[in-house]
N, CA, C and O atoms as a GROMACS GRO file, in nm:
protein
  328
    1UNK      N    1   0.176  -2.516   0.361
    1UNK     CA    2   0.098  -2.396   0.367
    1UNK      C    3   0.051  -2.379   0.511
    1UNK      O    4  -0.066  -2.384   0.550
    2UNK      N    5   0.171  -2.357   0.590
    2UNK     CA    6   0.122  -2.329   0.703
    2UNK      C    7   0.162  -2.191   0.788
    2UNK      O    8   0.248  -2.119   0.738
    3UNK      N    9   0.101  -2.153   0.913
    3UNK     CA   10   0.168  -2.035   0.980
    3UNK      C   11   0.074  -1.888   0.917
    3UNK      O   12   0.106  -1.769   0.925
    4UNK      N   13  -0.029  -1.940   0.865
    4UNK     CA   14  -0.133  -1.772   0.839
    4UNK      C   15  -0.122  -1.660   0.941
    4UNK      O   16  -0.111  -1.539   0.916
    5UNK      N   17  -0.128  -1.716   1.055
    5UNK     CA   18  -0.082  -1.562   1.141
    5UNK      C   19   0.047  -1.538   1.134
    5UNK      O   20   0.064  -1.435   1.200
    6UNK      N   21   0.192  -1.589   1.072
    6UNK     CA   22   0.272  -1.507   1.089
    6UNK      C   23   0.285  -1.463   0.939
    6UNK      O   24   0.363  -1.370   0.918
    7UNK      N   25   0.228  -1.510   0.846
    7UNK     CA   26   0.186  -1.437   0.697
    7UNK      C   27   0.116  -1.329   0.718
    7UNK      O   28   0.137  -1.228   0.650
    8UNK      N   29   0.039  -1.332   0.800
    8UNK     CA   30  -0.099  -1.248   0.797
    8UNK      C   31  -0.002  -1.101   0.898
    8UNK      O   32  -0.046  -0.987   0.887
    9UNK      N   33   0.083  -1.118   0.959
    9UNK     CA   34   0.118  -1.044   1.076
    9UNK      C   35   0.262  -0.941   0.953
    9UNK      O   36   0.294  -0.823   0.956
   10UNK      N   37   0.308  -1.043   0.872
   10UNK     CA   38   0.423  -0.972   0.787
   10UNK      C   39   0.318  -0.896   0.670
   10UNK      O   40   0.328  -0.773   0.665
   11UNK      N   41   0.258  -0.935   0.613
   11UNK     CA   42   0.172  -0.833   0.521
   11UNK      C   43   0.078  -0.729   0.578
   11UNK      O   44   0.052  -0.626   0.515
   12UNK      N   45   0.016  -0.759   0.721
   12UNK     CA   46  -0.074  -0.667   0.757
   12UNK      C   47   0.036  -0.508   0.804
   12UNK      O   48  -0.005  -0.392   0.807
   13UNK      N   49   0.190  -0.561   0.836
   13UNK     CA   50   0.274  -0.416   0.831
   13UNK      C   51   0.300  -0.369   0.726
   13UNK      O   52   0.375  -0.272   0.736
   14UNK      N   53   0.256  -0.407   0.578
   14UNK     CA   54   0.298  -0.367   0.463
   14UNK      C   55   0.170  -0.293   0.399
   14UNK      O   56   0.164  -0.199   0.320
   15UNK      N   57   0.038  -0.394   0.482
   15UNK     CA   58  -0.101  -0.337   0.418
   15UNK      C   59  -0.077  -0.282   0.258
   15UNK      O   60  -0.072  -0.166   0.217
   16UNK      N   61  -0.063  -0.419   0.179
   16UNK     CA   62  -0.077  -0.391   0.060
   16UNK      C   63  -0.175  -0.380  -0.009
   16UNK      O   64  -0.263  -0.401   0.075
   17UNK      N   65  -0.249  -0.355  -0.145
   17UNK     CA   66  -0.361  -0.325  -0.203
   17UNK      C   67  -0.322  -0.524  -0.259
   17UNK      O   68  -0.431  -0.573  -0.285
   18UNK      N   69  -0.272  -0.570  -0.267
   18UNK     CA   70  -0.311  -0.670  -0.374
   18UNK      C   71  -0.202  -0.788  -0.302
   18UNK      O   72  -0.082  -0.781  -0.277
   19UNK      N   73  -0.306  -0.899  -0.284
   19UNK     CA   74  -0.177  -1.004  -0.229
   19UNK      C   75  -0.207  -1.125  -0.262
   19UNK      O   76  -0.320  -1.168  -0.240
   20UNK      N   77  -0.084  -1.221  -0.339
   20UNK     CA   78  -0.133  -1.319  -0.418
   20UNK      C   79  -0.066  -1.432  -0.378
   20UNK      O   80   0.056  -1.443  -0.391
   21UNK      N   81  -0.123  -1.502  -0.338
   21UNK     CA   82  -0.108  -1.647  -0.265
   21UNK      C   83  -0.062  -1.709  -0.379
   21UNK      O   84  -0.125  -1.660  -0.473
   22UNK      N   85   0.034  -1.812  -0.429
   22UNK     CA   86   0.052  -1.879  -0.490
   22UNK      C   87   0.152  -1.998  -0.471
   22UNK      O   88   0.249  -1.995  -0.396
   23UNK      N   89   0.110  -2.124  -0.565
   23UNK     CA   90   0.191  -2.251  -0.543
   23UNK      C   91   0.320  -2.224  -0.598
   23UNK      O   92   0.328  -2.157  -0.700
   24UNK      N   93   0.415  -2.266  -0.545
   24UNK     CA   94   0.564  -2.342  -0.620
   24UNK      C   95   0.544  -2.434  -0.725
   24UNK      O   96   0.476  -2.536  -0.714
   25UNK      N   97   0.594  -2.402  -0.811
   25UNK     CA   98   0.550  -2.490  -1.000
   25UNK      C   99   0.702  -2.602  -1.018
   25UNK      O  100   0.824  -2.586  -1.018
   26UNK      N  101   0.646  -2.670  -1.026
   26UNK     CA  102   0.779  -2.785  -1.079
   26UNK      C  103   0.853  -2.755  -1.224
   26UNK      O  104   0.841  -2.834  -1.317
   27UNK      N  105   0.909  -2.667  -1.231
   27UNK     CA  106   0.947  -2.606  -1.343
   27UNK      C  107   1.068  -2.575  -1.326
   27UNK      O  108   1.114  -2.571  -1.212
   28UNK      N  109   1.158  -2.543  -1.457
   28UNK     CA  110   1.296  -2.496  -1.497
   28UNK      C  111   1.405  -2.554  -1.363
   28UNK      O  112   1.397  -2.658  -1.299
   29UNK      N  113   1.491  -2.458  -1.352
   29UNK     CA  114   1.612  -2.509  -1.272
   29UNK      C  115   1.537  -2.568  -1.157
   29UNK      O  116   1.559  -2.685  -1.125
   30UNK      N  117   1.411  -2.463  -1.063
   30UNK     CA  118   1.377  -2.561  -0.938
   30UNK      C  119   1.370  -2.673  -0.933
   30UNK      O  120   1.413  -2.727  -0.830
   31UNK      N  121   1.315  -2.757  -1.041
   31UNK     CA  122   1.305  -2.920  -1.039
   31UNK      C  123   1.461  -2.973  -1.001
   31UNK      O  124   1.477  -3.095  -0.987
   32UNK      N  125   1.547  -2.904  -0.988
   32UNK     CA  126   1.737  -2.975  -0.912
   32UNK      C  127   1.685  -2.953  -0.762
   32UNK      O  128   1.737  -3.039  -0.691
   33UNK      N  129   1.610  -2.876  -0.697
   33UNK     CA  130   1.606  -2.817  -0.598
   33UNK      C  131   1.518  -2.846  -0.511
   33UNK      O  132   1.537  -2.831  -0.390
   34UNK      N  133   1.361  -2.916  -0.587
   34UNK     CA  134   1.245  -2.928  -0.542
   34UNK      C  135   1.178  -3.047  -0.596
   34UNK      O  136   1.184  -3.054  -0.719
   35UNK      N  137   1.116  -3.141  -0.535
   35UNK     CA  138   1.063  -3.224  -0.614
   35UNK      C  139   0.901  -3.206  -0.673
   35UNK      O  140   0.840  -3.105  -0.638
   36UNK      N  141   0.852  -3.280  -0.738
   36UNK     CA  142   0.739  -3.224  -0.764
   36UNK      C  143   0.655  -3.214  -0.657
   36UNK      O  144   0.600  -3.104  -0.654
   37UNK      N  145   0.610  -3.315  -0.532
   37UNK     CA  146   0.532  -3.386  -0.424
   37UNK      C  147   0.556  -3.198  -0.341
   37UNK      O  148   0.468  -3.146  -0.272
   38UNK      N  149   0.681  -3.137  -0.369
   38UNK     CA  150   0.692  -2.958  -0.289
   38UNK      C  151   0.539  -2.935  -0.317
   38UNK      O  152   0.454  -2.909  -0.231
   39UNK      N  153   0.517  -2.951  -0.456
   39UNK     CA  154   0.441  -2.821  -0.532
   39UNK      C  155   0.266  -2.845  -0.465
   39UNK      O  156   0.186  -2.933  -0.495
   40UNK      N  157   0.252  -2.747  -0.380
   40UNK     CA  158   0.095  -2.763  -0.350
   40UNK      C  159  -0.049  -2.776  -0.422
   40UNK      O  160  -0.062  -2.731  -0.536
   41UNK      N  161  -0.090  -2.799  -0.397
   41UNK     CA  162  -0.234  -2.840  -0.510
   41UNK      C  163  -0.292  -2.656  -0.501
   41UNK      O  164  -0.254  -2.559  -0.436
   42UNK      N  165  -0.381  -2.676  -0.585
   42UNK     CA  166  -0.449  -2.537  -0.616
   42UNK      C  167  -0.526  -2.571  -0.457
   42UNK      O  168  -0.476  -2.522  -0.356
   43UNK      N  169  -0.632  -2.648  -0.452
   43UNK     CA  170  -0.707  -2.644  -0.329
   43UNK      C  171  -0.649  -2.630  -0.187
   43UNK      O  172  -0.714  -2.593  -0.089
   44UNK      N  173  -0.473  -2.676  -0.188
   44UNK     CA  174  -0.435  -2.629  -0.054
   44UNK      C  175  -0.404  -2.480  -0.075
   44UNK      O  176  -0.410  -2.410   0.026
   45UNK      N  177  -0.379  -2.433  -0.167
   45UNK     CA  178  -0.377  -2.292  -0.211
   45UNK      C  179  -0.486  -2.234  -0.125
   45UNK      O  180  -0.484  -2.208  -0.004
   46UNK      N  181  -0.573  -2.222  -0.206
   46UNK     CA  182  -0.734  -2.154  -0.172
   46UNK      C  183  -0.727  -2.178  -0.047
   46UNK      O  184  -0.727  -2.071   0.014
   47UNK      N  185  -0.719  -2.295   0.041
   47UNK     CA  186  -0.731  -2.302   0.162
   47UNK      C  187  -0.694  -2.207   0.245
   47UNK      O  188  -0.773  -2.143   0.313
   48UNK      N  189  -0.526  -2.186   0.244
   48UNK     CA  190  -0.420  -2.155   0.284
   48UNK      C  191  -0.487  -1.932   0.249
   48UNK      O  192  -0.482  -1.835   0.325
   49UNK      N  193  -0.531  -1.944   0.127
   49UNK     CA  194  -0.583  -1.776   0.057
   49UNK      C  195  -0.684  -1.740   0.148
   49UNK      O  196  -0.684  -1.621   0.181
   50UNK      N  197  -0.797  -1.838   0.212
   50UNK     CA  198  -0.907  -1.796   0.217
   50UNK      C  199  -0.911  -1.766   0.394
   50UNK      O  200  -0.984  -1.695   0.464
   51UNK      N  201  -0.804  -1.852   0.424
   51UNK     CA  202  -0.752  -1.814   0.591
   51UNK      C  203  -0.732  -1.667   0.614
   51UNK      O  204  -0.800  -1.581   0.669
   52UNK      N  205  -0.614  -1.668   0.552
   52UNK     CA  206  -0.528  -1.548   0.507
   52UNK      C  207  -0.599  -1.436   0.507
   52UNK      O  208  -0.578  -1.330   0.566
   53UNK      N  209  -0.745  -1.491   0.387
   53UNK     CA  210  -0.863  -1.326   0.348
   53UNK      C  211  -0.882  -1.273   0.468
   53UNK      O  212  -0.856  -1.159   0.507
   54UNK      N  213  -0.960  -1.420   0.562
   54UNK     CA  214  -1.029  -1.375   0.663
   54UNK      C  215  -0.938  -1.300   0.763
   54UNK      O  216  -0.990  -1.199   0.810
   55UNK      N  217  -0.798  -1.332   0.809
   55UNK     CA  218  -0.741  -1.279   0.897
   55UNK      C  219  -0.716  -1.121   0.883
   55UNK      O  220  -0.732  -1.047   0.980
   56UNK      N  221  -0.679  -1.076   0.762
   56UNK     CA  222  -0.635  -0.978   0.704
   56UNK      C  223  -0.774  -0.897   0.673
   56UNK      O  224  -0.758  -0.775   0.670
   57UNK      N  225  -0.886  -0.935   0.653
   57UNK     CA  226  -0.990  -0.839   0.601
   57UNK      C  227  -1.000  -0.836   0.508
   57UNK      O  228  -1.090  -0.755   0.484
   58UNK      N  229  -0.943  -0.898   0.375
   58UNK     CA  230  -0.905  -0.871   0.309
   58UNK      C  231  -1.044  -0.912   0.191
   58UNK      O  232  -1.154  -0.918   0.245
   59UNK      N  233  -1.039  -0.935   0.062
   59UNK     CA  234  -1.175  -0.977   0.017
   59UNK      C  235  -1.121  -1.068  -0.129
   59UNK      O  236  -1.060  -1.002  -0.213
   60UNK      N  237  -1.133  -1.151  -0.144
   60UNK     CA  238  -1.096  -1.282  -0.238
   60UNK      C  239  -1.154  -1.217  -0.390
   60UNK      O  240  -1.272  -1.232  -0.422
   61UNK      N  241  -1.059  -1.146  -0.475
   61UNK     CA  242  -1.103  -1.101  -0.613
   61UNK      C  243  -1.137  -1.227  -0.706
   61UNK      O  244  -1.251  -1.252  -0.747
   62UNK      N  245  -1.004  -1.314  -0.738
   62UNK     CA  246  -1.017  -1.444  -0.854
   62UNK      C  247  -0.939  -1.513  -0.787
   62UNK      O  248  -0.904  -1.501  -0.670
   63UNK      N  249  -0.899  -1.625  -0.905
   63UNK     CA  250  -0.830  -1.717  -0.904
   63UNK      C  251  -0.823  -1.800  -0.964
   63UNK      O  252  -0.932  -1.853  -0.983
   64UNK      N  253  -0.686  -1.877  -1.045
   64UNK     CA  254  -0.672  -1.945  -1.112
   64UNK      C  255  -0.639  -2.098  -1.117
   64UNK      O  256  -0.524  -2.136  -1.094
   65UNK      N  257  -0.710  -2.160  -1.139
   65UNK     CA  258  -0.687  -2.304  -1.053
   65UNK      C  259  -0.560  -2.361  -1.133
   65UNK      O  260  -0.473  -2.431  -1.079
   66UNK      N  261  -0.559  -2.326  -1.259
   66UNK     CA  262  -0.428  -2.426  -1.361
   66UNK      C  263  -0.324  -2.303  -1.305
   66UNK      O  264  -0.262  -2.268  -1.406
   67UNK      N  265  -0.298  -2.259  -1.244
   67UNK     CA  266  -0.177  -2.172  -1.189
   67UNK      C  267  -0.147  -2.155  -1.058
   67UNK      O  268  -0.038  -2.111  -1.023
   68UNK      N  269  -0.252  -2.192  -0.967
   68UNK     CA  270  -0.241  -2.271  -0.823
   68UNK      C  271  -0.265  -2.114  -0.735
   68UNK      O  272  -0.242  -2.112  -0.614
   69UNK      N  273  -0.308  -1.994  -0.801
   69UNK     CA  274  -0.293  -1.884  -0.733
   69UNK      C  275  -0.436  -1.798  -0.729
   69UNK      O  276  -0.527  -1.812  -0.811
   70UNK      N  277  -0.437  -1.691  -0.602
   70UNK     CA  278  -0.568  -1.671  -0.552
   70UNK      C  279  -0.518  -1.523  -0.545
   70UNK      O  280  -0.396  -1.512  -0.532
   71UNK      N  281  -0.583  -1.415  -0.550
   71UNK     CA  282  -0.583  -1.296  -0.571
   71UNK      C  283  -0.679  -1.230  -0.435
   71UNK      O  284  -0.800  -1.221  -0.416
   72UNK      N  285  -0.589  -1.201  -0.376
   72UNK     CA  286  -0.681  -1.086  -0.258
   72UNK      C  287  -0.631  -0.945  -0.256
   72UNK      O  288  -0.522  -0.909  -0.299
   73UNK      N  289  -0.736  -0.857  -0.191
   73UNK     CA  290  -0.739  -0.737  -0.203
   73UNK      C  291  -0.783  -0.660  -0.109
   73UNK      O  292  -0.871  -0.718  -0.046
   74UNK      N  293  -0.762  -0.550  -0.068
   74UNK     CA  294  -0.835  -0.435   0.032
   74UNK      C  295  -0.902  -0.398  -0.048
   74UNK      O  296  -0.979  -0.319   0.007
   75UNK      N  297  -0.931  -0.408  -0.178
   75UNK     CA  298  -1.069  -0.345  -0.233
   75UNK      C  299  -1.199  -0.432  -0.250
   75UNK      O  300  -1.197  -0.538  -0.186
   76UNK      N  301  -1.291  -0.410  -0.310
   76UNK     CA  302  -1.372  -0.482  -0.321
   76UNK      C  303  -1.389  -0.526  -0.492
   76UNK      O  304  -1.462  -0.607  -0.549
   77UNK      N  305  -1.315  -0.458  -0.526
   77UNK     CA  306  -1.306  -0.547  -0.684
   77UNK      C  307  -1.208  -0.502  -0.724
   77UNK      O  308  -1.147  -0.420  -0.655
   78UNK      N  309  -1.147  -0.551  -0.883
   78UNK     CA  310  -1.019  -0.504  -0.904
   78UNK      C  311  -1.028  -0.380  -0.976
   78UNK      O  312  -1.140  -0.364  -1.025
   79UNK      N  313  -0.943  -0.284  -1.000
   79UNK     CA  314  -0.904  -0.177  -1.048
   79UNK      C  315  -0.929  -0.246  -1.202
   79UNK      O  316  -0.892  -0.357  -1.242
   80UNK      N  317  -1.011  -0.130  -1.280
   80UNK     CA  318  -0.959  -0.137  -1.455
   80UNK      C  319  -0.902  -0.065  -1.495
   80UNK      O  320  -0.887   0.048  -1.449
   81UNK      N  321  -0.848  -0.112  -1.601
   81UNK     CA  322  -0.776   0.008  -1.658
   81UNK      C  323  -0.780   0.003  -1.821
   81UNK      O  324  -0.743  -0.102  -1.875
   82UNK      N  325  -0.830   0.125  -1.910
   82UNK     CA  326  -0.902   0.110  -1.964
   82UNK      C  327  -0.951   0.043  -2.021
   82UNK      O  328  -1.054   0.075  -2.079
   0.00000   0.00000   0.00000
């Protein structure tokens, strides 16, 4: 989880509403491809999300720790729908 400014430099030309950091899962065919030791912890996640927020402006909605993924946004909360 490294290189936030050149993450931060490819999404800030896309300026998306919603951008979701997430781990590689040791699951299905990847396990031929990847070993488990790939798959990042939730906390290097967040780490890696919360860089990212700050560079981008962006503002940290949730996140799910048993799914290794962090939810940011240009808004300040998420959209409902009904």
């Amino acid at each position: 989880m490294d290189d936030v400014e050149g993450y931060a430099r490819v999404i800030g030309k896309a300026e998306p509403t919603y951008v979701e950091p997430k781990a590689y899962m040791h699951v299905g065919y990847s396990r031929k491809r990847l070993g488990f030791r790939n798959m990042p912890t939730h906390a290097e996640v967040r780490r890696f999300a919360f860089q990212l927020a700050e560079r981008l402006g962006y503002n940290v909605l949730d996140e799910s720790k048993e799914s290794r993924v962090v939810l940011l946004s240009q808004l300040e909360k998420p959209i409902k729908i009904a």
